[in-house]
C-alpha positions as CSV (number, residue, x, y, z in Angstrom):
1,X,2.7,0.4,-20.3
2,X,4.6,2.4,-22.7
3,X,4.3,6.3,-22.2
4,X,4.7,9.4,-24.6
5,X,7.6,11.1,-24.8
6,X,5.4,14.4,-23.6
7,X,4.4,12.8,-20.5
8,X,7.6,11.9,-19.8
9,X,9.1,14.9,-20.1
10,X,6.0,16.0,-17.9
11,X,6.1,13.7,-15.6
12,X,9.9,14.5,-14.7
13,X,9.3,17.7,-13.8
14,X,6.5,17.0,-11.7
15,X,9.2,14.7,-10.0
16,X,11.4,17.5,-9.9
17,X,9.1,19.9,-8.4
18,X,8.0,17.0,-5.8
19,X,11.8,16.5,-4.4
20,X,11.6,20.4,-3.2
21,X,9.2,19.1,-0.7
22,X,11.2,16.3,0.4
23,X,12.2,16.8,4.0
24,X,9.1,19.7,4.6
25,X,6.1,17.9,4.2
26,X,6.1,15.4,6.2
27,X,3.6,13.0,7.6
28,X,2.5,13.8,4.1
29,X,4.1,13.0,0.9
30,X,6.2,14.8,-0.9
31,X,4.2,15.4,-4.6
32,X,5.0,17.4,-7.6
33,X,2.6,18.2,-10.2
34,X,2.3,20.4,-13.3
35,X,-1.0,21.7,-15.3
36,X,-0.3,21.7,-19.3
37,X,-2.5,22.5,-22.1
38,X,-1.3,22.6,-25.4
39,X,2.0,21.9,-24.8
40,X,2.4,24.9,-22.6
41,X,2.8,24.9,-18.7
42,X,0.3,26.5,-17.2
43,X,0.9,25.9,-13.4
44,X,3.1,24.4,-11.0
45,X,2.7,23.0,-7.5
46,X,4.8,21.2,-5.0
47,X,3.4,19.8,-1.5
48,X,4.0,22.5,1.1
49,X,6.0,22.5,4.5
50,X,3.8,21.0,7.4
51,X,2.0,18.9,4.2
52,X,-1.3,21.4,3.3
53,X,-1.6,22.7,0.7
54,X,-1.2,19.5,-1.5
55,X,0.5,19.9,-4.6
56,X,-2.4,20.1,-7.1
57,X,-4.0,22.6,-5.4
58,X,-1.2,24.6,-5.5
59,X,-0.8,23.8,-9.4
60,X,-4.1,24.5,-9.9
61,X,-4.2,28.0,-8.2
62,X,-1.4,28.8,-10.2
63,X,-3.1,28.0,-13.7
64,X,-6.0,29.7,-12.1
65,X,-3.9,33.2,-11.7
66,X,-3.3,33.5,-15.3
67,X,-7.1,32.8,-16.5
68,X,-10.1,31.6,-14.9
69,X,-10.5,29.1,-17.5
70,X,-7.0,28.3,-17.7
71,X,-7.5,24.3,-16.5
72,X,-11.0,23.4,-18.9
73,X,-9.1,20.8,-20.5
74,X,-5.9,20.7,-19.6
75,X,-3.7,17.7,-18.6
76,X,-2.6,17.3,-14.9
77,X,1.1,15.2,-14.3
78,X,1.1,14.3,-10.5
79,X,3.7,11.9,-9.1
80,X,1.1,10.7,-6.4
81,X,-2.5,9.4,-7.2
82,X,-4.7,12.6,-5.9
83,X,-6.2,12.1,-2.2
84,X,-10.4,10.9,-2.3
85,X,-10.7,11.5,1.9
86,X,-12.0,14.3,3.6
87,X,-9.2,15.7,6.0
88,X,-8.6,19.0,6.8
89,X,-8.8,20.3,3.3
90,X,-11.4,18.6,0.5
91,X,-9.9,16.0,-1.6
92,X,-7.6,16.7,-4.5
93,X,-9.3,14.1,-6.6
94,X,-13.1,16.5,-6.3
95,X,-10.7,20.0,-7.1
96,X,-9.6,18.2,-10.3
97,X,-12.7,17.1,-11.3
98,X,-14.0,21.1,-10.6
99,X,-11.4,22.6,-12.3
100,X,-12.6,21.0,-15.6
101,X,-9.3,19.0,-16.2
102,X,-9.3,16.3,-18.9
103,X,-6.7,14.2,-18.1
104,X,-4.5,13.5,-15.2
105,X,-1.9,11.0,-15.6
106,X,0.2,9.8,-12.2
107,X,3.4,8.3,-11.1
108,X,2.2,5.9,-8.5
109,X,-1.5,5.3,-6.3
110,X,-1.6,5.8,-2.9
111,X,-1.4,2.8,-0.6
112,X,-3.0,4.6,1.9
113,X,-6.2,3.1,2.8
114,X,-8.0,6.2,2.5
115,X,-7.2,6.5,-0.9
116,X,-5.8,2.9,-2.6
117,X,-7.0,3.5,-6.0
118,X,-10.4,5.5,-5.0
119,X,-9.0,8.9,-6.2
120,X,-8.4,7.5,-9.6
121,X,-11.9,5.8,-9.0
122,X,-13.4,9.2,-8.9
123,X,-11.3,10.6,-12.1
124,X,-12.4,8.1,-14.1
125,X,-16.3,8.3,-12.9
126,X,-16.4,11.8,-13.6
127,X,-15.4,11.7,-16.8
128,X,-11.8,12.8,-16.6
129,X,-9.3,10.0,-18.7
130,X,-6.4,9.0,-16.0
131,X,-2.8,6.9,-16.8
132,X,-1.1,5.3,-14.3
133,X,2.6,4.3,-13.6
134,X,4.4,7.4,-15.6
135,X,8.1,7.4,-14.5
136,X,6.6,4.8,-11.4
137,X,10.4,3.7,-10.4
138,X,11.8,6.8,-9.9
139,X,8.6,7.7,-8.2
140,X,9.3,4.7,-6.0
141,X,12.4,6.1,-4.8
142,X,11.2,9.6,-3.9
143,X,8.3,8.6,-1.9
144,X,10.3,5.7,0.0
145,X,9.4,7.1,3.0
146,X,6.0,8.0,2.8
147,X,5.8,4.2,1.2
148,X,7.5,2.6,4.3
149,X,5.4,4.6,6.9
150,X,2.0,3.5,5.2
151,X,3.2,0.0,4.8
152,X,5.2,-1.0,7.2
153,X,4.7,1.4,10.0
154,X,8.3,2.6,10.2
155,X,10.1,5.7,8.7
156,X,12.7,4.9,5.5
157,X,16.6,4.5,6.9
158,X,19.3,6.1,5.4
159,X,22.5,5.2,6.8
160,X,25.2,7.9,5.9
161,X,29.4,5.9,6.4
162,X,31.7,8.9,6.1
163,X,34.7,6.9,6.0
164,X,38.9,6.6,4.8
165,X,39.4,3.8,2.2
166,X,39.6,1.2,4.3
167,X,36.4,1.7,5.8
168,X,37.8,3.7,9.0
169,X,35.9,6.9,10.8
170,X,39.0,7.8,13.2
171,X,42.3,7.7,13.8
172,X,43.0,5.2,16.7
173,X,43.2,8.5,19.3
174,X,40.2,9.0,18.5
175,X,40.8,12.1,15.5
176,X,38.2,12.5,12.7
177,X,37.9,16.3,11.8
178,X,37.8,16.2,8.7
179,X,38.1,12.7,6.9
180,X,36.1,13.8,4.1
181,X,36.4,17.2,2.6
182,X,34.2,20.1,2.3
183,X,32.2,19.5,-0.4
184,X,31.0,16.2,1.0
185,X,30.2,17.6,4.4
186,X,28.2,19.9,2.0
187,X,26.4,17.8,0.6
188,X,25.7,16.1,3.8
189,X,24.0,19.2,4.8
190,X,21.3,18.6,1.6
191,X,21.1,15.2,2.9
192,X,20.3,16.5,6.2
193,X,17.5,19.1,4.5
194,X,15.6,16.3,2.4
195,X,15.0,13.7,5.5
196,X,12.2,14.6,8.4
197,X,15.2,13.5,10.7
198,X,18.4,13.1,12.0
199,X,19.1,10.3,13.9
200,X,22.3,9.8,16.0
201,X,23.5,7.7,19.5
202,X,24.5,8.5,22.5
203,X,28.0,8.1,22.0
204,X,27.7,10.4,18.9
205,X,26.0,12.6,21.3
206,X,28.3,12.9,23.9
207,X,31.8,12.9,22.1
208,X,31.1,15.4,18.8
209,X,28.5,17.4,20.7
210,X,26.7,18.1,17.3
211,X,23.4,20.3,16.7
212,X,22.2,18.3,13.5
213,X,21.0,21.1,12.2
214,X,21.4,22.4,8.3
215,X,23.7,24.9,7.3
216,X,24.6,26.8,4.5
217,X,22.1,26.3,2.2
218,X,19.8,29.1,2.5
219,X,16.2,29.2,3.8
220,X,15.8,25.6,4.8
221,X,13.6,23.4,7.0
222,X,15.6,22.0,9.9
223,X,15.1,18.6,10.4
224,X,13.6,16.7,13.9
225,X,16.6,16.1,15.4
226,X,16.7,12.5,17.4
227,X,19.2,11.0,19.8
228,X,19.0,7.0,20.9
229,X,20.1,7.0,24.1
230,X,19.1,4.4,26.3
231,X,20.0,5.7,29.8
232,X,20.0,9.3,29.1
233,X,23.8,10.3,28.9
234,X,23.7,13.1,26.6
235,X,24.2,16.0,28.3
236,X,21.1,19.0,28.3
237,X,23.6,21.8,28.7
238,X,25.0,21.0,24.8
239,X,24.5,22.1,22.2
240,X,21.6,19.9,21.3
241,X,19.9,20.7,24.4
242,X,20.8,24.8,24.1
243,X,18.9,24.8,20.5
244,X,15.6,22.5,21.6
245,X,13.1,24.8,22.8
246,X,13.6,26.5,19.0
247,X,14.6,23.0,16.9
248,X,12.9,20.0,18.0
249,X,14.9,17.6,20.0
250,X,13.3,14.1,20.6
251,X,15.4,11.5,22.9
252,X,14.8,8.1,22.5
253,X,15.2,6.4,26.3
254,X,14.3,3.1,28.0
255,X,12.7,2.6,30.7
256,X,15.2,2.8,33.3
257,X,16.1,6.3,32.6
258,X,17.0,8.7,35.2
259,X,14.5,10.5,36.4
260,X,16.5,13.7,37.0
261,X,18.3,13.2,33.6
262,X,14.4,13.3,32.2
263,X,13.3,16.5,34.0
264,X,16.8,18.0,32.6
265,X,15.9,17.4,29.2
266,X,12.2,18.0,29.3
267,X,12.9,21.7,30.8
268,X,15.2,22.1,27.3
269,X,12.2,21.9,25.7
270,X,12.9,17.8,24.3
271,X,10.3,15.6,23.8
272,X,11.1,12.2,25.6
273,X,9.8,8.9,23.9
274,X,10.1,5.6,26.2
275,X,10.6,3.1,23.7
276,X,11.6,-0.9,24.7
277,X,14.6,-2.2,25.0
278,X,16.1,-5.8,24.4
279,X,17.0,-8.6,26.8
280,X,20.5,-7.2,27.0
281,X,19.9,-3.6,27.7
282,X,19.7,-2.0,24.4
283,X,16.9,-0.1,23.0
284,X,14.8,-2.3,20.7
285,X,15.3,-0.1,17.1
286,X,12.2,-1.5,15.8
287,X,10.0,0.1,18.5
288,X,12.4,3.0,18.2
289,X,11.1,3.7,14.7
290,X,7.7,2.9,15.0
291,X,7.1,5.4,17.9
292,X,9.1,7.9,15.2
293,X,6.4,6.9,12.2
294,X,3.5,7.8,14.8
295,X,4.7,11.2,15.2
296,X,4.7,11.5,11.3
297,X,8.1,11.0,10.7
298,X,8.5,9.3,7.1
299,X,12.7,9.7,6.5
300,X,15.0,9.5,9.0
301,X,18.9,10.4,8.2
302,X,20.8,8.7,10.6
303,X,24.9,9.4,11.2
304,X,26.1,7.5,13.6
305,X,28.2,6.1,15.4
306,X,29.5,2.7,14.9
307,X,27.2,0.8,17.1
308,X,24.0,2.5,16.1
309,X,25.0,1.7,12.6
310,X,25.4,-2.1,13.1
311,X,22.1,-2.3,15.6
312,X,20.3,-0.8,12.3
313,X,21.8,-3.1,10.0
314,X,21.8,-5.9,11.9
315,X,18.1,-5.7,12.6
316,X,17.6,-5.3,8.4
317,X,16.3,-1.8,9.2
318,X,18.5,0.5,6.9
319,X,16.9,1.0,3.4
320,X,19.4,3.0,1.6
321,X,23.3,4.1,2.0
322,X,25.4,6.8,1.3
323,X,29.0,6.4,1.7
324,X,31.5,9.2,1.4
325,X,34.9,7.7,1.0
326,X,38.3,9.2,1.1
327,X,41.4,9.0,0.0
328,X,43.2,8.0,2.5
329,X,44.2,5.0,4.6
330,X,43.9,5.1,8.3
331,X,45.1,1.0,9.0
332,X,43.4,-1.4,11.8
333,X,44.3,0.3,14.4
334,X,41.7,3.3,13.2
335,X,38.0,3.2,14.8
336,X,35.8,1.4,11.8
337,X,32.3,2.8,10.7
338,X,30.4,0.0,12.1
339,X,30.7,-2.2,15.5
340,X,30.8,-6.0,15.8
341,X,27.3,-7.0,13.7
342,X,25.6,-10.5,14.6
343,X,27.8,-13.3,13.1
344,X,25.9,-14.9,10.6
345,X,26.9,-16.6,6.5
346,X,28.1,-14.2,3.9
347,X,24.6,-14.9,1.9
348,X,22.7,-13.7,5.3
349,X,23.5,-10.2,4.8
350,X,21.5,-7.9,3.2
351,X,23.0,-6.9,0.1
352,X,22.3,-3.1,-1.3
353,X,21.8,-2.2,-5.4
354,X,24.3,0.9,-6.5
355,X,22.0,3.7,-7.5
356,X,24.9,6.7,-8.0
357,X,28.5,6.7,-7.7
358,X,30.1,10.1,-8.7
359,X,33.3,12.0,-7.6
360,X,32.4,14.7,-4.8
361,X,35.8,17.3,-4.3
362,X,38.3,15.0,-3.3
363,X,35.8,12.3,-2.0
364,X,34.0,10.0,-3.5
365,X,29.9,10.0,-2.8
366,X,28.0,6.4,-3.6
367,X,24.4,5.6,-2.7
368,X,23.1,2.4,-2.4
369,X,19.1,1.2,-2.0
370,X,18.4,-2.2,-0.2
371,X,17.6,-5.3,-2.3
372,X,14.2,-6.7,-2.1
């Protein structure tokens, strides 16, 4: 379907407006929409933290602030089909329809079963004219998470590779502060803001000591923070454990776990998840984000290490990369991004789609998105 320039140009700030609550709103989407009549914007509305309000509602109050009949015939540009369920706020679909809109024209419809189609269902039967599929790609791409967690019952991967050119995280002693330069640790910070987690290993854990948190980048949500560890190794006096009581820390363990190590943890403040692990001992990754998607969780950031990495790819579980590569060479003997994966033909691995490639400082910042 072909679509006005006006929506368009609509319908990209609506997108726009949506990415602010990427990273906040989770287990709900993250939607952007706008109220115009005449050309003129009359309100705007983004999806706020913890999910409620939904963004209409919030576009709607908005319009409503500058006159009470501000939205009798306006048009409404959403980048999610508006919910039809009764949750714990009325559904956006019935506000529309009260505020007296004419048309409401959306990115993509919901796959959620609640909704699937039924909130453009009750546009249409109330009158109210509805388009579908406006800017539907680049909607695609936003809501990747909240996508994968309603179909597929697991969060969306992203798999950042900080890396020298030849594809190397360390010197051979072990030395990686910095590889990269400022500007992409920056900009792994944003990365960091706009997932609902941070995923790392134990060995990440245990050598960097990180906190995961955001920095520098003003009044930002911090992000779940979440450690794979199958045997509990990380250590509850660092600096992840220190900062749980205040920023969600949730540990990934098997079964054998100590019990001591657990009691450690939980009296941080960490949530422990026993999740199953594989025939030879490590923790099955598939379990490890589905028991993530039942807490909400819809886009998980993970950065490392090496084996984490390949146990992700090599399961087919990593849905987008974003590799940060510098100029330098560090030679064989340096630690490489990813451990052994399973040996397999050249045509069985998954191949990624270049969405961006763009100069970062002195780096170099590409982003891929899995094929198929």
């Amino acid at each position: 379907m072909t679509h006005s320039p006006a929506d368009l140009r609509w319908m990209a700030l609506a997108l726009a407006l949506g990415r602010r609550a990427l990273g906040r709103s989770w287990p709900n989407p993250a939607v952007g929409a706008v109220v115009v009549r005449d050309g003129r914007v009359l309100g705007r509305g983004w999806t706020q933290p913890g999910g409620r309000p939904h963004a209409e509602t919030m576009a709607l109050k908005a319009a409503d602030e500058q006159s009470p009949d501000a939205t009798r015939g306006a048009s409404v540009y959403v980048t999610l089909e508006p919910c039809a369920h009764h949750g714990q706020t009325p559904p956006c679909a019935e506000a529309l329809i009260r505020a007296g809109v004419a048309r409401v024209v959306t990115a993509l419809t919901d796959p959620d079963p609640r909704v699937a189609g039924r909130g453009h269902q009750m546009l249409r039967a109330a009158g109210v004219a509805v388009t579908e599929g406006c800017r539907a790609a680049e909607a695609r791409f936003d809501q990747a998470g909240f996508l994968s967690r309603v179909t597929r019952n697991r969060p969306m991967v992203t798999l950042k590779l900080a890396s020298s050119f030849d594809g190397r995280i360390a010197t051979e002693s072990g030395e990686s502060r910095w590889i990269t330069g400022p500007e992409a640790r920056r900009y792994v910070h944003y990365l960091r803001a706009t997932h609902d987690a941070v995923m790392v290993g134990s060995g990440t854990s245990r050598a960097d000591d990180p906190n995961l948190l955001v920095r520098d980048l003003g009044e930002v949500g911090q992000p779940l923070r979440v450690v794979c560890d199958t045997h509990l190794v990380s250590n509850p006096d660092g600096r992840l454990g220190q900062g749980a009581a205040t920023n969600p820390v949730v540990l990934c363990i098997g079964a054998h776990a100590g019990a001591a190590e657990q009691a450690a943890w939980r009296a941080r403040g960490a949530r422990l998840l026993v999740c199953k692990t594989t025939p030879v001992g490590h923790l099955d990754l598939d379990d490890v984000l589905g028991r993530l998607a039942d807490l909400g969780v819809t886009r998980v950031f993970c950065e490392g290490g090496g084996g984490l990495a390949a146990g992700l790819l090599g399961r087919g579980l990593v849905d987008r990369l974003v590799g940060f590569t510098a100029g330098l060479v560090l030679g064989a003997e340096g630690r490489a991004s990813v451990a052994p994966l399973p040996r397999r033909s050249l045509a069985d691995h998954a191949r990624f789609s270049l969405v961006e490639s763009r100069a970062l400082g002195g780096d170099v910042v590409h982003i891929w998105e899995k094929q198929g």
